[in-house]
N, CA, C and O of each residue as an XYZ file, in Angstrom:
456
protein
N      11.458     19.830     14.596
C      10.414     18.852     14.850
C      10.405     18.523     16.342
O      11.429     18.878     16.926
N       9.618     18.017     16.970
C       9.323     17.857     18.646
C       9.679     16.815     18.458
O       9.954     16.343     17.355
N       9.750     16.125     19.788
C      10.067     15.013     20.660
C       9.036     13.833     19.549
O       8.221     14.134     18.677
N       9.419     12.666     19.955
C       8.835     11.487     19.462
C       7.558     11.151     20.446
O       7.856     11.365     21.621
N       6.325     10.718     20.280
C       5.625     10.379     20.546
C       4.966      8.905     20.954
O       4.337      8.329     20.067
N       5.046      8.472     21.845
C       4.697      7.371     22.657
C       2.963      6.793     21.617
O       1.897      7.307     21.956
N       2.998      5.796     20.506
C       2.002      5.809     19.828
C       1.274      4.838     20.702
O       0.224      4.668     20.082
N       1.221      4.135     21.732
C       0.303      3.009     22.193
C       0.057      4.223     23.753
O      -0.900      4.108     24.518
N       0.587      4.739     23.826
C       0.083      5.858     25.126
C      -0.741      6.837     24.795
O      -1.583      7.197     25.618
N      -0.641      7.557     23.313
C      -1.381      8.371     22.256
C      -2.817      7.635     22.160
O      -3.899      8.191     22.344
N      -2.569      5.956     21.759
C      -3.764      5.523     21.779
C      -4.985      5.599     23.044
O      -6.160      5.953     23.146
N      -3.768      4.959     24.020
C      -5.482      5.006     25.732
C      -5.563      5.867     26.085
O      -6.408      6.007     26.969
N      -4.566      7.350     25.561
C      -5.363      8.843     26.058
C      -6.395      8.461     25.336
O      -7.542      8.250     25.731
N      -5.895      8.361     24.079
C      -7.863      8.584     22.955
C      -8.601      8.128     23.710
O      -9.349      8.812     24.408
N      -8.553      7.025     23.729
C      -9.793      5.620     24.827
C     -10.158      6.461     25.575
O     -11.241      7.041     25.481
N      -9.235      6.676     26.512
C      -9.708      7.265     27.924
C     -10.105      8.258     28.155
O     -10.888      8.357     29.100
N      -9.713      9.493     27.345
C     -10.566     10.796     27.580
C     -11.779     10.545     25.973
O     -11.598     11.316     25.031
N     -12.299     10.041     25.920
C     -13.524      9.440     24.841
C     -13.147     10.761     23.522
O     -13.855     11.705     23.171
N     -11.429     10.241     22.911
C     -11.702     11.339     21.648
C     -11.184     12.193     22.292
O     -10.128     12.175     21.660
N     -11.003     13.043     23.128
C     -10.354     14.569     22.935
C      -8.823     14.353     23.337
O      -8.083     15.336     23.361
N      -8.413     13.283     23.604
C      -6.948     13.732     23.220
C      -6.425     13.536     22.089
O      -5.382     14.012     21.638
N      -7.808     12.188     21.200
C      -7.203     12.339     19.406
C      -7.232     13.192     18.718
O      -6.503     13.222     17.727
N      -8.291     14.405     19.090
C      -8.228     15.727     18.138
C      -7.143     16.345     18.620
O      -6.487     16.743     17.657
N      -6.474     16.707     19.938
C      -5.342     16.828     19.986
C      -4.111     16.312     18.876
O      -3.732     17.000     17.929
N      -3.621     15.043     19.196
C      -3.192     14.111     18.829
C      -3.150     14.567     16.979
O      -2.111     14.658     16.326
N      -4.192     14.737     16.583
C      -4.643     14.912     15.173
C      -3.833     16.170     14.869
O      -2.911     16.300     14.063
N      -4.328     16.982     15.612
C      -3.846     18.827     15.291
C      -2.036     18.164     15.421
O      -1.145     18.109     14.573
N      -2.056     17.951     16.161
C      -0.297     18.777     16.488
C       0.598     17.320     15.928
O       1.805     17.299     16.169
N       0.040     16.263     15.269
C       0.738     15.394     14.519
C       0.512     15.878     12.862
O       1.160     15.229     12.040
N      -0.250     16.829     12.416
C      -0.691     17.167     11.397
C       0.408     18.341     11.234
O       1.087     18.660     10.258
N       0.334     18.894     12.605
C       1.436     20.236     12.092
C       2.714     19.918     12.348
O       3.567     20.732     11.994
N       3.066     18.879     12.905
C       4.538     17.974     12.825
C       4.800     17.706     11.573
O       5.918     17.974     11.133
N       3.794     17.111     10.735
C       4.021     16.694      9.508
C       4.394     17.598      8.562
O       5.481     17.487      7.995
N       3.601     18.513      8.309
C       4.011     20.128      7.745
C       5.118     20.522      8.012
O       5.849     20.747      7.048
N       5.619     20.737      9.287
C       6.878     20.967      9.458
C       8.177     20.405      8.661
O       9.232     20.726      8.115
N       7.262     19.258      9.023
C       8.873     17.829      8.468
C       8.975     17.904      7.186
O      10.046     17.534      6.705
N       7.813     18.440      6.191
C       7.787     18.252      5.085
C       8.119     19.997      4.188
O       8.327     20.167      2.987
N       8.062     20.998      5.233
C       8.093     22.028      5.100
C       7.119     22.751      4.061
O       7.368     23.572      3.177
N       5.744     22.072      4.535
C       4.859     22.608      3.820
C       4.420     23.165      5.277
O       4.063     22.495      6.246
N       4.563     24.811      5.154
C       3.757     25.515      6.661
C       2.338     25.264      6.309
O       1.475     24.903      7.109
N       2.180     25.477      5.103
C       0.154     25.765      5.348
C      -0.720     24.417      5.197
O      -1.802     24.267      4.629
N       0.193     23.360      5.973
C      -0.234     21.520      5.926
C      -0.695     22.007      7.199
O       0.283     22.533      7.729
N      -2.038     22.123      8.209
C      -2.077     22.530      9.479
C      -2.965     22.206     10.407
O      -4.158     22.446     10.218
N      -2.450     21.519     11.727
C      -3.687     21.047     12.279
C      -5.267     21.760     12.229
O      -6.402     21.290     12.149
N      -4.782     22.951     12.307
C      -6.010     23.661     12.829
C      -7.428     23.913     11.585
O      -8.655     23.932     11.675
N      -6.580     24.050     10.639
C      -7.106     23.930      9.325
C      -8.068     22.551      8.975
O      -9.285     22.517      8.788
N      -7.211     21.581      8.957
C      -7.479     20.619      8.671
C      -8.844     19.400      9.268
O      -9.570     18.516      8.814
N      -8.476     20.254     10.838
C      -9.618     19.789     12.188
C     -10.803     20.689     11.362
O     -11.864     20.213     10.958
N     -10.547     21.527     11.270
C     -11.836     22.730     10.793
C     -12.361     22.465      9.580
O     -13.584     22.556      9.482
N     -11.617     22.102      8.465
C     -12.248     21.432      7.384
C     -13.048     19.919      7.701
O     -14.072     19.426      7.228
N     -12.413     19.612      8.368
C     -13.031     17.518      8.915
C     -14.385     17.981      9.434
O     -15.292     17.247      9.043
N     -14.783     19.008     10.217
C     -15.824     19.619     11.029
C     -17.055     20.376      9.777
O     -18.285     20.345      9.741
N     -16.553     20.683      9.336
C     -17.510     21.537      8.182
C     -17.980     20.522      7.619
O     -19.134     20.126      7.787
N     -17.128     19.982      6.878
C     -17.920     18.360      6.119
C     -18.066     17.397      6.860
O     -17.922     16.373      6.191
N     -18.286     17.170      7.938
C     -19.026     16.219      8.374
C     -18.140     15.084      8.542
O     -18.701     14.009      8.751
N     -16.692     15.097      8.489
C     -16.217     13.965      8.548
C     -15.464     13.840      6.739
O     -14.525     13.099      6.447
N     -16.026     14.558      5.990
C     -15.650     13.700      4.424
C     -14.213     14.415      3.998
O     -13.463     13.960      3.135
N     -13.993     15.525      4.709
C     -12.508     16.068      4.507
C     -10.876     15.088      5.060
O      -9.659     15.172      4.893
N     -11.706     14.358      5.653
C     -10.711     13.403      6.855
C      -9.861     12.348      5.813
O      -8.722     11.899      5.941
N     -10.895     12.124      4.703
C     -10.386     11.146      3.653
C      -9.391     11.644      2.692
O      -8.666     10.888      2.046
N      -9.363     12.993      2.599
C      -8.598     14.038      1.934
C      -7.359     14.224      2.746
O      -6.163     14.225      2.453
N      -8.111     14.401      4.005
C      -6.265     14.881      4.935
C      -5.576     13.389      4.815
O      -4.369     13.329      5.049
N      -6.178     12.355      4.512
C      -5.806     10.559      5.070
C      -4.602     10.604      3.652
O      -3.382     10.693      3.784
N      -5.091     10.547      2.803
C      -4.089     10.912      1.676
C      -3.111     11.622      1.552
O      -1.957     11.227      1.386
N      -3.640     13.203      1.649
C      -2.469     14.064      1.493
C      -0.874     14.391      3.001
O       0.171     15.026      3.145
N      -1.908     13.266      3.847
C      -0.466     13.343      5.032
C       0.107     12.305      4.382
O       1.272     12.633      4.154
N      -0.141     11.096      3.920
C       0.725     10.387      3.573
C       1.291     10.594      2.244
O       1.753      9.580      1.721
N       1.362     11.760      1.535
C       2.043     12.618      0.161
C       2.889     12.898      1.717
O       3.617     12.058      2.245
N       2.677     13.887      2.122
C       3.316     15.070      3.346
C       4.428     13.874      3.680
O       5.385     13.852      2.907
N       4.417     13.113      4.493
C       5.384     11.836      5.009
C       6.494     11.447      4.117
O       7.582     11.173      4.622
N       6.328     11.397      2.870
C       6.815     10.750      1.400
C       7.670     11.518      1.419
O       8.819     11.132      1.635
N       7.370     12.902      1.191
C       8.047     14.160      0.969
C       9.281     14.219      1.733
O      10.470     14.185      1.417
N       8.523     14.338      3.057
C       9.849     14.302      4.592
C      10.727     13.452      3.966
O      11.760     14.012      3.600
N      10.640     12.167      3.702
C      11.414     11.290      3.815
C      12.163     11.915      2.496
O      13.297     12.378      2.625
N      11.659     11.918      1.527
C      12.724     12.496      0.440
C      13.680     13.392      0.627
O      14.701     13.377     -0.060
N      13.480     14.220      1.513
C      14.155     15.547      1.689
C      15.309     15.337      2.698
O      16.268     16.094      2.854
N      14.959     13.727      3.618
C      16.585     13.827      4.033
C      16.657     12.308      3.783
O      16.695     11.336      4.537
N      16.663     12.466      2.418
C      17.414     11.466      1.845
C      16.995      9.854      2.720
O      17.918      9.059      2.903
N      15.677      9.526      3.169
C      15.517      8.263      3.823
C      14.838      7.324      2.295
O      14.971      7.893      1.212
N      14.287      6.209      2.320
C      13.615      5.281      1.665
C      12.120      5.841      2.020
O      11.480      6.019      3.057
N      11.936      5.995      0.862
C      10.585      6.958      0.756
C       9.319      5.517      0.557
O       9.020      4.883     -0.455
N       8.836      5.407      1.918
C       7.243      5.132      1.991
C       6.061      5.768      1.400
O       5.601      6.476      2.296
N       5.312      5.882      0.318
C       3.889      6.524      0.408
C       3.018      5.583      0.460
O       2.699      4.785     -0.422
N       2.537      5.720      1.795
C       1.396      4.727      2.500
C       0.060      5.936      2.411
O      -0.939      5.666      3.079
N       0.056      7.511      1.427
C      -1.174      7.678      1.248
C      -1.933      6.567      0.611
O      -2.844      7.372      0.413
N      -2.344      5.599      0.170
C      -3.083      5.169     -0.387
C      -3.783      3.962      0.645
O      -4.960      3.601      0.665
N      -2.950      3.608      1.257
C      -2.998      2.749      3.027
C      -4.106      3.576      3.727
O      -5.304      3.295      3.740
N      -3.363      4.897      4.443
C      -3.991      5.671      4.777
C      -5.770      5.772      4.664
O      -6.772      5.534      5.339
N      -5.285      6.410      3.032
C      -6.668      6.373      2.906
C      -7.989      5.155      2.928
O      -9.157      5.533      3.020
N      -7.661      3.806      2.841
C      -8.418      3.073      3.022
C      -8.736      2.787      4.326
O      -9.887      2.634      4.736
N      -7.221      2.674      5.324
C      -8.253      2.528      6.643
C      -8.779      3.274      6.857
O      -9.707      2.828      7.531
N      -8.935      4.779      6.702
C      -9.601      6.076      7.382
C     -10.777      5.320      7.137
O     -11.540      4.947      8.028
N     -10.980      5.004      5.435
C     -12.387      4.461      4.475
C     -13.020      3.811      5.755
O     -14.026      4.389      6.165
N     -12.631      2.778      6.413
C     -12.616      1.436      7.219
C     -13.266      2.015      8.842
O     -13.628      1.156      9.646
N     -13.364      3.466      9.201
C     -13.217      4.290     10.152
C     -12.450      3.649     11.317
O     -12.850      3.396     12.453
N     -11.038      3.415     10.657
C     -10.234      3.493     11.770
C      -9.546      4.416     11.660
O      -8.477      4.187     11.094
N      -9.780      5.725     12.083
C      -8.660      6.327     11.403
C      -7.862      6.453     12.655
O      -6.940      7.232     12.413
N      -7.801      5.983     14.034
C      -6.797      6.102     15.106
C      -5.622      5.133     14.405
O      -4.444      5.124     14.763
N      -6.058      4.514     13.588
C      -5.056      3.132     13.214
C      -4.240      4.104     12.135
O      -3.099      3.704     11.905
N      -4.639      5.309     11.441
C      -4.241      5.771     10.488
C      -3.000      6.627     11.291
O      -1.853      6.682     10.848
N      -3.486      7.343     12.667
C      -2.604      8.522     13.466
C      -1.442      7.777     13.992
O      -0.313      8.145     14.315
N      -2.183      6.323     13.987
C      -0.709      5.566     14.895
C       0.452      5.424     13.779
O       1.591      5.487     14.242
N       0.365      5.277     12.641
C       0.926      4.686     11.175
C       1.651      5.981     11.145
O       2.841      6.013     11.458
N       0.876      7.268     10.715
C       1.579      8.148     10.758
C       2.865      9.016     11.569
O       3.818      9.635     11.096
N       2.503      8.805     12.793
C       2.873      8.778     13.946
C       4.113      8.078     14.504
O       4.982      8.520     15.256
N       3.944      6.626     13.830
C       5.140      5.886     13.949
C       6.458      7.104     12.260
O       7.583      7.502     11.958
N       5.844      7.077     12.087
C       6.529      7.642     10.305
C       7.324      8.610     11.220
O       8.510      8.511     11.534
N       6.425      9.574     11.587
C       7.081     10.797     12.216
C       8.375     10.592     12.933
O       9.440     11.081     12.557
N       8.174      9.627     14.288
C       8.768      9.628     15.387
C      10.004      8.896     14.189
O      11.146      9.257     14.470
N       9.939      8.170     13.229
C      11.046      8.065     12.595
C      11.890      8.529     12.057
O      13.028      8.070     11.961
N      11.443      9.606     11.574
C      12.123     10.724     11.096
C      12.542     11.541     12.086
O      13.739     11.683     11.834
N      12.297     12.162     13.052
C      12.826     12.321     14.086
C      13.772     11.800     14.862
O      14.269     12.218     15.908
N      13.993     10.721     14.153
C      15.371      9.907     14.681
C      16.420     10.295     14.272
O      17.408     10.388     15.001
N      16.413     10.676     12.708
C      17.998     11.240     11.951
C      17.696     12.562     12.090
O      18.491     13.420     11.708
């Protein structure tokens, strides 16, 4: 798994480059997650590309199934298993979903701790 991620610095790239460092941000926290959870075919690139085809309505699908993906991680080395898919998915609902990358994001950089 990579380095931990600075989630309030993650945020004013978004701000500041208007969005393209969250599709960043999106891809390569999506394939962190896969990793952690050792699902390979969980994948940014996939996932950006499905959100793009539908218009946005796949995003509510990835909002869920990263927070299954997170649950998982945590099971597998033995931490206190969070599933905040259902969190997830309502703020995405809410279109925050930067509020969703930071949540996740914090999850990650936690697991990355042990």
């Amino acid at each position: 798994m990579n380095s931990q991620r600075s989630v309030a610095l993650a945020i004013v790239l978004t701000i500041v480059t208007c969005g393209f460092y969250g599709i960043y941000w999106f891809i390569v926290l999506t394939n962190e997650v896969g990793q952690a959870s050792g699902d390979y075919s969980f994948t940014g690139g996939k996932h950006f590309l499905l959100t793009l085809v539908t218009c946005g309505i796949w995003s509510y699908i990835w909002s869920y199934q990263v927070g299954k993906q997170v649950a998982e991680a945590q099971r597998q080395r033995g931490h206190i298993v969070s599933d905040n898919s259902i969190l997830y998915l309502v703020i995405n609902f809410f279109g925050l979903s930067i509020v969703t990358y930071a949540l996740v994001q914090s999850d990650v950089n936690r697991l990355a701790k042990y």
